[in-house]
DOMIMAR-762901 format. One record per residue: residue in three letters; x, y, z of N, C-alpha, C, O, CB in turn. Coordinates in steps of 0.05 Angstrom, whole numbers, plus 5000, padded with zeros to 4 digits. Glycine has a CB too. Example, Ala and Ser with C-alpha at 12.3 -4.5 7.8 and 13.67 -1.06 7.14 Angstrom:
<rs>
ALA526448865156524649105156526449345156528549345169522649115181/SER525749555142527349795143525850015157526850235161528249885114/
</rs>
This chain:
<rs>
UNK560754904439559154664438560654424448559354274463558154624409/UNK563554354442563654174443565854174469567453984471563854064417/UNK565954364485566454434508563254344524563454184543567554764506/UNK560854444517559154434534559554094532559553994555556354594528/UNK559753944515559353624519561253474537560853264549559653474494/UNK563853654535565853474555565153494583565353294598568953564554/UNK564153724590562953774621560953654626560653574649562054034629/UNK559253604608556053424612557453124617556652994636553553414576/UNK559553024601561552834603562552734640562552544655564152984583/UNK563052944639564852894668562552914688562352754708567653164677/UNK560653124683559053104710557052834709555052834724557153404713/UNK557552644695556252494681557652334702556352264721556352464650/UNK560452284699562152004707562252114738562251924754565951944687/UNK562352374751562352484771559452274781559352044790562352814767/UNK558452364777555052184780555951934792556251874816552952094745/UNK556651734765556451454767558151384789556951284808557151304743/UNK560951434793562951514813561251504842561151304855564251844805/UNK560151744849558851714862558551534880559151314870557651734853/UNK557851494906556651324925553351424929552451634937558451334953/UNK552251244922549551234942548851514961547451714955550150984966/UNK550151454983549051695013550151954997549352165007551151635055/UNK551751974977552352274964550652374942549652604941555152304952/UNK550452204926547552304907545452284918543552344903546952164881/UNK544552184949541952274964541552564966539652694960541752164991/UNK544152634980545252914983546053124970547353304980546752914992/UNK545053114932546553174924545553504913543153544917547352964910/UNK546253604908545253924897544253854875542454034873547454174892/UNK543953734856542553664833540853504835541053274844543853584815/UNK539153604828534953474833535953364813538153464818531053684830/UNK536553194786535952924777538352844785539152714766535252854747/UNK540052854802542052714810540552534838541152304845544552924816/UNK538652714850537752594875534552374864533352184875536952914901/UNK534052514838531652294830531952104823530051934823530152324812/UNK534452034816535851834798537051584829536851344830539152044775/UNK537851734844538651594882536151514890535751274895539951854912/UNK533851704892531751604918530151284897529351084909528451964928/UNK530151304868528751074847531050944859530150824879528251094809/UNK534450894855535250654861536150564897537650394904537650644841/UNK534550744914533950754938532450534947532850334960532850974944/UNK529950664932526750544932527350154926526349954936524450744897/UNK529550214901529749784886531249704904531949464904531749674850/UNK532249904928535349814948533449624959533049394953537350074976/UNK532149774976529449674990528149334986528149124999527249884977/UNK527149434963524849214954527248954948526748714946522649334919/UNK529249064945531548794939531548624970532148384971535548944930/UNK531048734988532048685017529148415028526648435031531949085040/UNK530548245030528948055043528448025068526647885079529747865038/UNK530348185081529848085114530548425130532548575131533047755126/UNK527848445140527648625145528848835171528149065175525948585141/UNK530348715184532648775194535648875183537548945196532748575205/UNK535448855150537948805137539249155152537949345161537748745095/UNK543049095146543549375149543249545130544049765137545649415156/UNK542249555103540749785091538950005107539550245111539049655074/UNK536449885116535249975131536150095147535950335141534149875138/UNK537450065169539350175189540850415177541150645186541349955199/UNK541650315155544450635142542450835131543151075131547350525104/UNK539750775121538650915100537051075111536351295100537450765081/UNK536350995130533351035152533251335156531251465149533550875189/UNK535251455166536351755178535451875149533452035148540351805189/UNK536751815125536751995102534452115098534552345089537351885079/UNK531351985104529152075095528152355115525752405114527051825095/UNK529852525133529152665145529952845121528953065123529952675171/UNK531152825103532052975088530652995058530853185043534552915090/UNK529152715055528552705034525652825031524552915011529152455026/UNK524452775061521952835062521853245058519553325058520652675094/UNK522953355057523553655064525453655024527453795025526253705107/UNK525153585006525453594987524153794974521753774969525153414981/UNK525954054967525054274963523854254926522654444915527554484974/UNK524254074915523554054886521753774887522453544892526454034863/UNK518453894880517053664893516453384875515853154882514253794904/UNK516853504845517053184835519952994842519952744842516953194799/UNK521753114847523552984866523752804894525252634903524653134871/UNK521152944905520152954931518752734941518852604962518453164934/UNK516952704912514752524911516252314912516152224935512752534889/UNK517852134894519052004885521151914910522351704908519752104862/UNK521552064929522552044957520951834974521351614984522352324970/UNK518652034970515651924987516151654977516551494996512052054976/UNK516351544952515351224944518151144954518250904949514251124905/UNK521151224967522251034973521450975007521350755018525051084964/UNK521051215015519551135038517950955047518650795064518651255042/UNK515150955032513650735026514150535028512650395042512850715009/UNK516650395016518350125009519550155035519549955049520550104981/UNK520350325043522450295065520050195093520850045111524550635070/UNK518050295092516050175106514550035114513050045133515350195108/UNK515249825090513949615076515149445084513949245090513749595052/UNK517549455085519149275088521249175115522048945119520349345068/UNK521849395128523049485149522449365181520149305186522449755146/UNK523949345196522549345220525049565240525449585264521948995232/UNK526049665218528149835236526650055255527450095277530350005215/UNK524950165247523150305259522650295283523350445301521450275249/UNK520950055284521050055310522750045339522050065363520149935308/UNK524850005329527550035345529250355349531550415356529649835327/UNK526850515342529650845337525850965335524250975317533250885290/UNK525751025364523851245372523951515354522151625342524351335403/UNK526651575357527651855353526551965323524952135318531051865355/UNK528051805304526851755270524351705268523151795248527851515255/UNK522751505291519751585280518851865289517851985270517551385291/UNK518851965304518652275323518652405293516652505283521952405351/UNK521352415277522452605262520752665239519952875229525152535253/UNK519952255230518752305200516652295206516152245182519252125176/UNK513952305219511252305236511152615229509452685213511452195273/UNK513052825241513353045251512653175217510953335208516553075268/UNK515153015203516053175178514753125158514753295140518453145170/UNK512952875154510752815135508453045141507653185122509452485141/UNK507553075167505153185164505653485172503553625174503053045180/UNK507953595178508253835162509354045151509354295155507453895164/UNK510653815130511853885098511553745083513053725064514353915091/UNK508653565085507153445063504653405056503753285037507753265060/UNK503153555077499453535084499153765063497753725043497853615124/UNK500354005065499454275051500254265023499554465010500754525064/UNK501754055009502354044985501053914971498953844982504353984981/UNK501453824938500453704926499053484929500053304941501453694916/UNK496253454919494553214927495952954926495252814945492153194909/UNK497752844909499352674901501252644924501352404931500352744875/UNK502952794940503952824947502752724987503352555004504453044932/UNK501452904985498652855018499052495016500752345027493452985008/UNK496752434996495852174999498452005000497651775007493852084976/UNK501051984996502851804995503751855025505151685036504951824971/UNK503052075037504652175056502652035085503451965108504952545051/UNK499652045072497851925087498651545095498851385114494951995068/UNK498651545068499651225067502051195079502550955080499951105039/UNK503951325089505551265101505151285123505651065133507151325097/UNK504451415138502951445162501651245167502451085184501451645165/UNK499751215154497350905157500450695162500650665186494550795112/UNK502550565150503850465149505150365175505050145187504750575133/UNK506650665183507050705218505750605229506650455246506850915231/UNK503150645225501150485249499850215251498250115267499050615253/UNK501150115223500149805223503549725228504149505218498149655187/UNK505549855240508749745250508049765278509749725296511849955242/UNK505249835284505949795313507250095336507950125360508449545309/UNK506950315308507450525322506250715319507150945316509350575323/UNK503150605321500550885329501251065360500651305362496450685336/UNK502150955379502651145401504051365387503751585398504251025426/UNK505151365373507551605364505951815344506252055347510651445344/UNK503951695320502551755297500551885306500152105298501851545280/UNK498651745327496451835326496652135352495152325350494351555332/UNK498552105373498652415385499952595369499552835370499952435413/UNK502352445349503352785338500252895313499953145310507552735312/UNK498552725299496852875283493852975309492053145306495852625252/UNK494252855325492953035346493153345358491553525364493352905365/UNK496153305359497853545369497853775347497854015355500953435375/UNK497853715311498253835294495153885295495254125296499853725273/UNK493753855295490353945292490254135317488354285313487653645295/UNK491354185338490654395359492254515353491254735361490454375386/UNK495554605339496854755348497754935308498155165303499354555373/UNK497654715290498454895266495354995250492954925248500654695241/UNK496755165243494555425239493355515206491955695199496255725253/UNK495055275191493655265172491655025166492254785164495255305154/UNK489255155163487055015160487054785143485654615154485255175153/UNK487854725125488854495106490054265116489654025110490854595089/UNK492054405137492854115155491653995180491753775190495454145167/UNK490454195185488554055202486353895195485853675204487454205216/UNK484954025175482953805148485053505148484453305161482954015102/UNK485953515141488153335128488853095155488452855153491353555118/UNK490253255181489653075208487752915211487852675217489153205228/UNK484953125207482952985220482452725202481952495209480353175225/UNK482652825180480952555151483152385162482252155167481252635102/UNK486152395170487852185175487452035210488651835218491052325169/UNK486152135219485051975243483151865237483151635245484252095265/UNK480851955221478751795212479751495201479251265209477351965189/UNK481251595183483251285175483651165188483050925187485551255166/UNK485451305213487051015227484250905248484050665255490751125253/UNK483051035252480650885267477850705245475950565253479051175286/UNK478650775219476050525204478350425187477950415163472450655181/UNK480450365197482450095180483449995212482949765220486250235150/UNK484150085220484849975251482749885272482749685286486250185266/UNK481250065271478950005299479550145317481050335310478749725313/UNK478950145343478650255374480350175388481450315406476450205389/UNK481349785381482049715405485549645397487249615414479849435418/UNK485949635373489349685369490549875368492949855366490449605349/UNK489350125368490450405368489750595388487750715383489850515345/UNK490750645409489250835429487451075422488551225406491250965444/UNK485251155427484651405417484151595422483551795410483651415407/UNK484551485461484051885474485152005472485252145492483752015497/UNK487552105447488452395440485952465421484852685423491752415424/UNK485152215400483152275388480652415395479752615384482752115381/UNK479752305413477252455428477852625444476052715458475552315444/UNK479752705446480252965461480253265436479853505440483752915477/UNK480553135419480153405389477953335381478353345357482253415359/UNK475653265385473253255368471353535366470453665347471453025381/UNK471453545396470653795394470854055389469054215384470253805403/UNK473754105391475054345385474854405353475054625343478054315395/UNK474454175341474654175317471554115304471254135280476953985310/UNK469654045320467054145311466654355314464254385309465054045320/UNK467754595322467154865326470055095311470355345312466954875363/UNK471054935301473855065282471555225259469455145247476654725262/UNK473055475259473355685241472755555204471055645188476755825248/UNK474255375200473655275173472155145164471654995183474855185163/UNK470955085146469154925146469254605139467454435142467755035134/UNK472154585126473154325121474054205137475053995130474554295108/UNK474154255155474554195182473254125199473653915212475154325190/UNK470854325202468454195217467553875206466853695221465854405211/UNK467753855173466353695156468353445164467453225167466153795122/UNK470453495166472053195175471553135201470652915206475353195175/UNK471853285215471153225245467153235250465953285271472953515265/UNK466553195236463653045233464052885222461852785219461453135222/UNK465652745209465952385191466952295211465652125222468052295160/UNK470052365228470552225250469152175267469251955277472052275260/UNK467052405278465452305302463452055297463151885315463652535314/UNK461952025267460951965255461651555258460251375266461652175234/UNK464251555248466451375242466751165278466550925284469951635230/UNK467251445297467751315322465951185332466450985346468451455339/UNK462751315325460751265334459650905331458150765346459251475322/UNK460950835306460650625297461750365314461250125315461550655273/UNK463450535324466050315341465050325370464650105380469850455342/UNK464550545384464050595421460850675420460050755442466250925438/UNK458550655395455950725401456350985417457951165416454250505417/UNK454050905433452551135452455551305481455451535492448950865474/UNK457151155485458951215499460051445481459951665493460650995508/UNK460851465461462351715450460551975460462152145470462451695413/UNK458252045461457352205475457952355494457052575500456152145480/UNK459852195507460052295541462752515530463552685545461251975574/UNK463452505514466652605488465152885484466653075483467252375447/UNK461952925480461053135458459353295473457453425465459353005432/UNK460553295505458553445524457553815518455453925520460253435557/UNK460153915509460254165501460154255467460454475456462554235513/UNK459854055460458154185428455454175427453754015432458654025400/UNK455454475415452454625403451154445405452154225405451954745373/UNK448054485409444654405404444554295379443954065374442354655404/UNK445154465362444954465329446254325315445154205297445554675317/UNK449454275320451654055313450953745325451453515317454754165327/UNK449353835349448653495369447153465357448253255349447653425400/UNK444753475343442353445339443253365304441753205292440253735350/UNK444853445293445453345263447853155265448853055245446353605240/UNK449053075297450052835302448452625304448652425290451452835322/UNK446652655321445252425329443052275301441952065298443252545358/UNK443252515284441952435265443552225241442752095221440952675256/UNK445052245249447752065230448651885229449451725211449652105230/UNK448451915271448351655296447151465280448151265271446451685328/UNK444551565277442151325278442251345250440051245248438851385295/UNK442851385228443151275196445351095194446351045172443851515174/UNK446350985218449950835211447450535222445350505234454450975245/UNK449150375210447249975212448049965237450250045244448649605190/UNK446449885250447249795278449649385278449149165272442949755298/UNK451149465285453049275268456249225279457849415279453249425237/UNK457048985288459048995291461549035284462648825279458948915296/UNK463749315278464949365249467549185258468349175282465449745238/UNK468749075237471448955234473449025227473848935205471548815223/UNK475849195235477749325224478349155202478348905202479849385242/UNK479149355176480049185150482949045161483548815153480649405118/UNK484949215180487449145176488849085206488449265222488749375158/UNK490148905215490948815230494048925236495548895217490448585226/UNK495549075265498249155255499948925258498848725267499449395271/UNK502448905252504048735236504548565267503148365268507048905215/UNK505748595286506148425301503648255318504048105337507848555315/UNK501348295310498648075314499247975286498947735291494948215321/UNK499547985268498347765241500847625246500547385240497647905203/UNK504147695258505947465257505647315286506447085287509147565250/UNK504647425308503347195318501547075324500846945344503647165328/UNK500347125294497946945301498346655270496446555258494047215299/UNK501846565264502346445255504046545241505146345234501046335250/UNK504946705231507346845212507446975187505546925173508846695207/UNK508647085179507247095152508246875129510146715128507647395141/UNK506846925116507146575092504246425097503046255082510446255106/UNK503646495115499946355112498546385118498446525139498846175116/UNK496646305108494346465100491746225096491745985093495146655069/UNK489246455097486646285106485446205074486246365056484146505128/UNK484146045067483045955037480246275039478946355059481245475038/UNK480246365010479046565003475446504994474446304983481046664980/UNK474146785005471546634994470846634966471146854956469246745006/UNK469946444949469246404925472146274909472646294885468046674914/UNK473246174923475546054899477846074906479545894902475646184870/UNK478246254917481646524916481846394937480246264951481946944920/UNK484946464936485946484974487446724981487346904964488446214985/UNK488846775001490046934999492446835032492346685052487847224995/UNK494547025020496646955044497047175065495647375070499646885032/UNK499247105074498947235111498747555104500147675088502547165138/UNK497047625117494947885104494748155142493348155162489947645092/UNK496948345132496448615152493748695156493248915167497748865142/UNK491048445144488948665148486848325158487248085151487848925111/UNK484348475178483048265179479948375168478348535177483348135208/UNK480148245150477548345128474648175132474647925134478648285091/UNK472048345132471048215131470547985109472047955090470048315137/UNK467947795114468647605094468147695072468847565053467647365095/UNK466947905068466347935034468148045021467948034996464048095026/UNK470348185034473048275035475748105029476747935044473348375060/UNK476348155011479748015009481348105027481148325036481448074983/UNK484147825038484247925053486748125036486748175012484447775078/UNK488648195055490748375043493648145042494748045062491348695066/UNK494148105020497047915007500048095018500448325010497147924962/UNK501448005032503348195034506148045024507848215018503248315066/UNK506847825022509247815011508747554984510547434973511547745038/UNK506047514979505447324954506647074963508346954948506747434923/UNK505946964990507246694994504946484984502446514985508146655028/UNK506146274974503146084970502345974986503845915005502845884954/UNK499245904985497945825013497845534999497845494974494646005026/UNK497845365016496345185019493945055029493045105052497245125022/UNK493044895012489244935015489544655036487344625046486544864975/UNK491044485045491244275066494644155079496143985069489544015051/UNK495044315100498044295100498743975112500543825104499444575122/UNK497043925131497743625133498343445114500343315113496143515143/UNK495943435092495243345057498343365053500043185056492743605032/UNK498843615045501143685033504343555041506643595032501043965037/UNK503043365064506843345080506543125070508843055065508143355118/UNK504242875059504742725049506542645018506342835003502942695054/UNK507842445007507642434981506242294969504842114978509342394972/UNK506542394941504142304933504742004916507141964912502742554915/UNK503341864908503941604907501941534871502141334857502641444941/UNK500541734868499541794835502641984825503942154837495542044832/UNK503041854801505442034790503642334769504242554761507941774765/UNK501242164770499442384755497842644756495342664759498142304749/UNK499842874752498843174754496143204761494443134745499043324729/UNK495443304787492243364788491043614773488643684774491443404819/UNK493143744759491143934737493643864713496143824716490544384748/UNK491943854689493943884662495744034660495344264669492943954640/UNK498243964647500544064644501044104617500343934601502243914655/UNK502244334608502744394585505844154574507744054586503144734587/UNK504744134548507643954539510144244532512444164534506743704501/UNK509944374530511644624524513444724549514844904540509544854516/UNK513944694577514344704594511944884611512844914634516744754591/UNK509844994610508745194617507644984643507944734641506745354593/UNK506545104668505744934691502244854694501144834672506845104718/UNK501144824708498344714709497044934702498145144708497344604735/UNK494644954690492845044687491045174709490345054729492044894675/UNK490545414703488645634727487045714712487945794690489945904743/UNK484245724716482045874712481646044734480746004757479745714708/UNK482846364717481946534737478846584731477346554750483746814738/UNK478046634714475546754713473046754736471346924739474646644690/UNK473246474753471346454775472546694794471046754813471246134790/UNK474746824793475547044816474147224803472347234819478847124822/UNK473847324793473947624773470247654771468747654752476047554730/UNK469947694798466947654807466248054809467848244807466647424847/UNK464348054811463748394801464848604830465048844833459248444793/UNK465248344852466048554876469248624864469848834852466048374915/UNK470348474868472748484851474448644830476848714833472448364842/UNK472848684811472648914801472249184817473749384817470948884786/UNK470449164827469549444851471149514868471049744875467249424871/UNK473149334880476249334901478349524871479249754872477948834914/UNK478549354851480849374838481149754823483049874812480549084814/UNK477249854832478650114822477850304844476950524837477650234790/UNK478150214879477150284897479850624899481750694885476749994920/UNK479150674911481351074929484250874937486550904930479051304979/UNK482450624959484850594975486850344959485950124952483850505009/UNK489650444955491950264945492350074955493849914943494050344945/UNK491349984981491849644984489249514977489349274970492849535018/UNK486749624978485049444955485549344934485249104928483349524945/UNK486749604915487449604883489849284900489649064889489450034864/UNK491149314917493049154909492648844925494448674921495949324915/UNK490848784938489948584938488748384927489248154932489348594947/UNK486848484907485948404878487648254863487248024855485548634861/UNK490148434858492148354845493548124864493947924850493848594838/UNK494548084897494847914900493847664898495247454896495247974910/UNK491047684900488947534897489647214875489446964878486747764885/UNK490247404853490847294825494047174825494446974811490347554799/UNK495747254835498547144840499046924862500946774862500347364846/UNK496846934882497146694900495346514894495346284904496846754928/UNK493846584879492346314860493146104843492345874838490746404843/UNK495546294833497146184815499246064833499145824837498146394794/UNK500846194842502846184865502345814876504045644871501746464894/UNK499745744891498645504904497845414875498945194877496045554929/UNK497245404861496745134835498745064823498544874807494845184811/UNK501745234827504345104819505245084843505644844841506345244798/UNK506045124870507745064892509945204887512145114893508244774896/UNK509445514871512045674872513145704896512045684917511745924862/UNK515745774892517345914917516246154919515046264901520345964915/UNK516746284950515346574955517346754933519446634925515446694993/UNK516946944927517647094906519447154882521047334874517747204913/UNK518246884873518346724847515646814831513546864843518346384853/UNK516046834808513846854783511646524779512346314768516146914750/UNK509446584790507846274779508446184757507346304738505046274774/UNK509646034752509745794725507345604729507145394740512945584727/UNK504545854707501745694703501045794672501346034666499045794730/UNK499945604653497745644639495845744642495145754665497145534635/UNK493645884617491445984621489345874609489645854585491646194617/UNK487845824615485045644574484345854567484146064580480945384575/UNK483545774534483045924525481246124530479746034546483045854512/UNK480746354523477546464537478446804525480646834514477046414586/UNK476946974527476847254521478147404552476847414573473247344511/UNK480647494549481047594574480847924578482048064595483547494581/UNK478448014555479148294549478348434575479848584587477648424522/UNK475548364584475148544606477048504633476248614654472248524614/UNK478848394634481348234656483448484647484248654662482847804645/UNK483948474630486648654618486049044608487649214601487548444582/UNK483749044613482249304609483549464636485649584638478549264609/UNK481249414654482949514680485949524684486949734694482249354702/UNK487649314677490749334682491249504665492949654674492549084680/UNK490749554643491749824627490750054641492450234644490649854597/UNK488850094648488750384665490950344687492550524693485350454681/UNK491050114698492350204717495850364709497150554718492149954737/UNK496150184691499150244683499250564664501150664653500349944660/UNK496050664666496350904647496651164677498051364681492850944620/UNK494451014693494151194713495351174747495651374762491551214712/UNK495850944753496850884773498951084789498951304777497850664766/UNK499851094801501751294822503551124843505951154847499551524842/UNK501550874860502950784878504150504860503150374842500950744907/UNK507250484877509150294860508449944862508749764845512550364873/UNK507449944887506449684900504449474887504749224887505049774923/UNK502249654874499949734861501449634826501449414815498950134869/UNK502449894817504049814795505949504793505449324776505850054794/UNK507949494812509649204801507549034806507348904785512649094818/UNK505048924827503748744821502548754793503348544784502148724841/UNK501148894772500948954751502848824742502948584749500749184747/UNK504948904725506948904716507548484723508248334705508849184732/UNK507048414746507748124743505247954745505247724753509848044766/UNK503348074738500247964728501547954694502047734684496748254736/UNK501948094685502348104657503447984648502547844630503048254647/UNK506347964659508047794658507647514657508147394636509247854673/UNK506847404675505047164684503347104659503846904646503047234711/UNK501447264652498747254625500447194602499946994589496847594618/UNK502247344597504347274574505747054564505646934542505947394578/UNK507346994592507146694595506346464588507446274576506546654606/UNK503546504601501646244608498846264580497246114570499946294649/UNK499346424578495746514555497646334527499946264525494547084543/UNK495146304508496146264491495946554475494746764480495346014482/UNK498046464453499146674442496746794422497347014414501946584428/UNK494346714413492046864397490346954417488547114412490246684376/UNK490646874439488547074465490547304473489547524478487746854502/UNK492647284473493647544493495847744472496747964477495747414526/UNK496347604451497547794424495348064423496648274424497347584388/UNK492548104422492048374413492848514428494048714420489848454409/UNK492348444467492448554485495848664495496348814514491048374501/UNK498048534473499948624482500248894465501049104473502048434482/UNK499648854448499549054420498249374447498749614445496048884384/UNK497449304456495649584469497949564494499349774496491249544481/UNK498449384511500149394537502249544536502749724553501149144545/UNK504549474505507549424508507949754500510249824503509149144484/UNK506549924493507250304494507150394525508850544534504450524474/UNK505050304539505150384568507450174583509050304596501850354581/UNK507649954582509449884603512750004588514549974605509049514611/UNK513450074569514850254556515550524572517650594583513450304532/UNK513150644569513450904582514150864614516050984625510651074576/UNK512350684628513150584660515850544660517250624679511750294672/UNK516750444642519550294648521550464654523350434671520750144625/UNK521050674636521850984629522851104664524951164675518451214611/UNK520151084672519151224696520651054721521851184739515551214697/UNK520550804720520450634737523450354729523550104728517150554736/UNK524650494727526350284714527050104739525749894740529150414699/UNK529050174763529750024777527749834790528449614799531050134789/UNK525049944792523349704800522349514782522649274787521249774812/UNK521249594762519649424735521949234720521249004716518349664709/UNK524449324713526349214698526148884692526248744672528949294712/UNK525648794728525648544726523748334714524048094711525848514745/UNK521048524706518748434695518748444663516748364651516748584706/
</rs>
């Protein structure tokens, strides 16, 4: 026994000892779960996305993605994510996108559902960096040439994506239309069924021209196209999301357009329609008049009340928290869920003049915030993506803050076991919250 403790001892200090790039590498799956979580906070620590982190770390994920123990694996996936989020190394090293393009979709389409969708989202990711030429022929290439039916399902639903979050005209798509058909006539049937949503999907974007694409499919398949054709609104569609080098020049990121009904939101990877939020990507505050703003001001008197306690001006969210809102916040796709949430931090963010990623220093009035705090507990019960989670996590934070203490005391009583258990899960990112 007390032989087995001295070894648990040493392989313990062996661990901490350790460097970084060796417990990535290491033969012990919680030795490497324990690296890719303080991988993932390396990341999100990194402000400038050129840093040399990126550069040293970048290569490792050929390795991480091929993680033969898959809750290990997963947890890979989310440093990836961050690393994609954040990064612009990418685009500088062809070779590494080739590798992880290659290695996401397939040694991660045929696995766990949990697993796919993070793997999807990274992909989607690639191609709002500006490197759909690379994304969209290798899941082209994998739909004609691998031979399990699952990944090809999986291709096709992921072209469907990059063409109704992207559009037609930022992403090339004749590799796309060059598989439509092969794959309206595939052996499986989940297959056929995706590649009828894409044609479906394209149709929306090129009308009646996609046709000239569908010369050689069946009577029977044309005839339950055209019928599908004509059930879609005749309508000009707007890609939700813009890739990263149009939204920084079309002013940078840090600003952002005033939101409809109240909100605003800041410099946003997506161009949404208006009934659409847009997408918050680094929680900078907007300003609602920047000329206004270069002036000083010459009233010494707060234009919203100030708490005598140090707490900052007062926000009424409740005019946000409109029923679409809700409908985004428990939508499939993770940058809805997480726009919502930006939504509410750059509101706050612009009624104090925080620094970009800084915590709002705001008050709340009094009011019932139960149906506000309902949803954020699912999310923190059920959530998966990390992005999604820390906005959570600094909504709360924020509410805690700013609420008074007989509005948001029951609600912690129910919060503080789950963000407990997260913390558990998620230490190096949440800690700070």
């Amino acid at each position: 026994l007390y032989y087995r403790r001295d070894s648990d001892l040493a392989t313990m200090a062996a661990v901490v000892v350790s460097s970084l790039p060796q417990r990535l590498t290491s033969k012990d799956w919680k030795t490497r779960l324990d690296a890719y979580d303080e991988l993932a906070g390396l990341f999100f620590d990194c402000k400038d996305g050129s840093s040399a982190e990126f550069i040293k770390y970048g290569p490792f994920f050929k390795k991480i993605i091929v993680d033969p123990y898959l809750p290990v694996k997963e947890k890979g996936l989310d440093a990836l994510l961050v690393f994609l989020e954040r990064s612009t190394h990418l685009s500088t090293s062809s070779a590494l996108v080739n590798d992880i393009c290659s290695l996401l979709i397939n040694q991660c389409f045929s696995g766990r559902d949990s697993i796919k969708n993070k793997a999807i989202d990274a992909l989607l990711l690639m191609v709002e960096m500006n490197l759909g030429e690379a994304v969209v022929p290798e899941l082209c290439k994998t739909c004609v040439a691998n031979k399990l039916p699952k990944v090809t399902a999986t291709c096709v639903f992921t072209l469907r994506e990059v063409v109704r979050q992207f559009g037609v005209t930022q992403v090339s798509i004749e590799p796309t239309l060059a598989i439509i058909e092969p794959c309206l006539e595939h052996s499986f049937k989940d297959v056929r069924t995706e590649a009828f949503a894409l044609a479906v999907e394209l149709h929306k974007w090129l009308g009646a021209n996609l046709k000239n694409n569908l010369i050689s499919v069946r009577p029977s398949v044309m005839r339950e196209l055209e019928g599908a054709f004509e059930a879609v609104p005749a309508e000009n569609p707007t890609p939700p999301r813009i890739l990263k080098p149009k939204t920084a020049k079309g002013g940078g990121e840090g600003h952002g357009t005033p939101q409809k009904g109240g909100g605003s939101s800041s410099s946003s990877s997506s161009a949404q329609s208006p009934s659409t939020p847009h997408r918050a990507k680094d929680r900078v505050p907007v300003r609602g008049n920047s000329q206004q703003n270069l002036k000083p001001s010459l009233d010494p008197t707060p234009t919203l009340p100030t708490l005598p306690d140090g707490k900052g001006p007062q926000v009424d969210i409740f005019p946000l928290l409109t029923p679409e809102w809700f409908k985004h916040l428990e939508s499939q796709d993770w940058h809805l869920r997480k726009e919502q949430l930006d939504i509410i931090l750059d509101t706050c963010a612009e009624s104090c003049g925080s620094t970009p990623g800084d915590l709002p220093n705001v008050s709340f009035p009094q009011g019932d915030y139960q149906r506000f705090v309902t949803p954020l507990l699912r999310i923190l019960t059920n959530e998966t993506n990390m992005f999604v989670l820390l906005n959570t996590v600094k909504v709360l934070e924020m509410m805690a803050a700013g609420c008074q203490v007989s509005d948001f005391a029951p609600h912690a009583r129910r919060l503080v076991p789950f963000l407990f258990e997260r913390l558990m899960c998620n230490a190096r990112m949440l800690r700070p919250g």
